[in-house]
N, C-alpha and C positions, 0 to 999 in steps of 0.2 A: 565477462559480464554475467553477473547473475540473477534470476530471474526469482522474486519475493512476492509472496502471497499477502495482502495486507485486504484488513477487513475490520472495520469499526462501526460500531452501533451508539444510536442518540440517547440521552437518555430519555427520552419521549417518541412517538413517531414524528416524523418531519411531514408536511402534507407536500402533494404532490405527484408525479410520475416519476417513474424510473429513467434517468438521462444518463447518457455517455459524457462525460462533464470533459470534455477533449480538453479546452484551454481555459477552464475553469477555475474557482478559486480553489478550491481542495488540491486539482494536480497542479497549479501553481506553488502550492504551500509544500507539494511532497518535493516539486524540484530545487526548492531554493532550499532545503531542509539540510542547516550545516551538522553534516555528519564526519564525525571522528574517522577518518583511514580510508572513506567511501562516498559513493556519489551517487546520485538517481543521474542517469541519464536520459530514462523513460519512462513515465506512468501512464497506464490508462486504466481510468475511472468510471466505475457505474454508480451512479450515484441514485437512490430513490429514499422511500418513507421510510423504509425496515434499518437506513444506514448507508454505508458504502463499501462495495469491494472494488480494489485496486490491483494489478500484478505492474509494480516495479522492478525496471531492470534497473541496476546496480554496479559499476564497478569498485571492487574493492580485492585484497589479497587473497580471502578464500570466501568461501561458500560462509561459513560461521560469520565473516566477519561483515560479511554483506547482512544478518540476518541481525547480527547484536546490533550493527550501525542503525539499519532502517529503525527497531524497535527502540533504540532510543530517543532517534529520532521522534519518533512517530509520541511517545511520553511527553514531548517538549509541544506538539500540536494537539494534544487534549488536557494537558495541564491546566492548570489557574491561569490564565491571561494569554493561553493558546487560540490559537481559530476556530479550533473546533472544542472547547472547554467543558470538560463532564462528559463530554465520548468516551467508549471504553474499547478498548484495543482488544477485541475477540480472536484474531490471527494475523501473525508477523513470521510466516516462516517459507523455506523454501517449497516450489510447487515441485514435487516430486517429477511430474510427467515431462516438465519442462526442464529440471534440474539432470534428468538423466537422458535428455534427446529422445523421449518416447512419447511426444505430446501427438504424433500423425499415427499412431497407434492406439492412444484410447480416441480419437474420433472416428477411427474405425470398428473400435466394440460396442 
């Protein structure tokens, strides 16, 4: 399983606070997202005014293919007649800290 950094911005502010969108429509829309060779098996979503950061775990054959799947995916949910339509996709890639088992290491620096 791999763990995907995903981060998309509106093209306006959205009003509002900053929510954990746990079974929301955004991590709704990342789980059902038919992706070529891969899967979300897990999203969790912060969703506020400035946009949304997500980290999706993923299975798929490698690290790369986890990263092309989700960002294609992720084209198909801000596209023309997407959910989120005119978002623009700022980050789609792997979390380093978490990709290399060192995530209880930067909570301690």
């Amino acid at each position: 399983m791999y763990a995907i950094r995903l981060e998309l911005i509106p093209p306006r502010p959205v009003p509002g606070p900053a929510t954990e969108a746990g079974a929301g429509p955004v991590r709704l829309a990342l789980m059902q997202l038919p992706l070529d060779g891969a899967q979300v098996c897990h999203a969790r979503v912060l969703y506020g005014s400035d946009g949304l950061a997500a980290v999706c775990f993923l299975t798929a054959p490698s690290l790369l293919d986890a990263e092309r799947a989700l960002r294609a995916g992720t084209d198909a949910l801000v596209g023309p007649g997407g959910p989120l339509a005119g978002w623009a996709t700022v980050r789609c890639e792997a979390d380093p800290w978490i990709a290399l088992g060192m995530l209880p290491a930067r909570a301690r620096s």
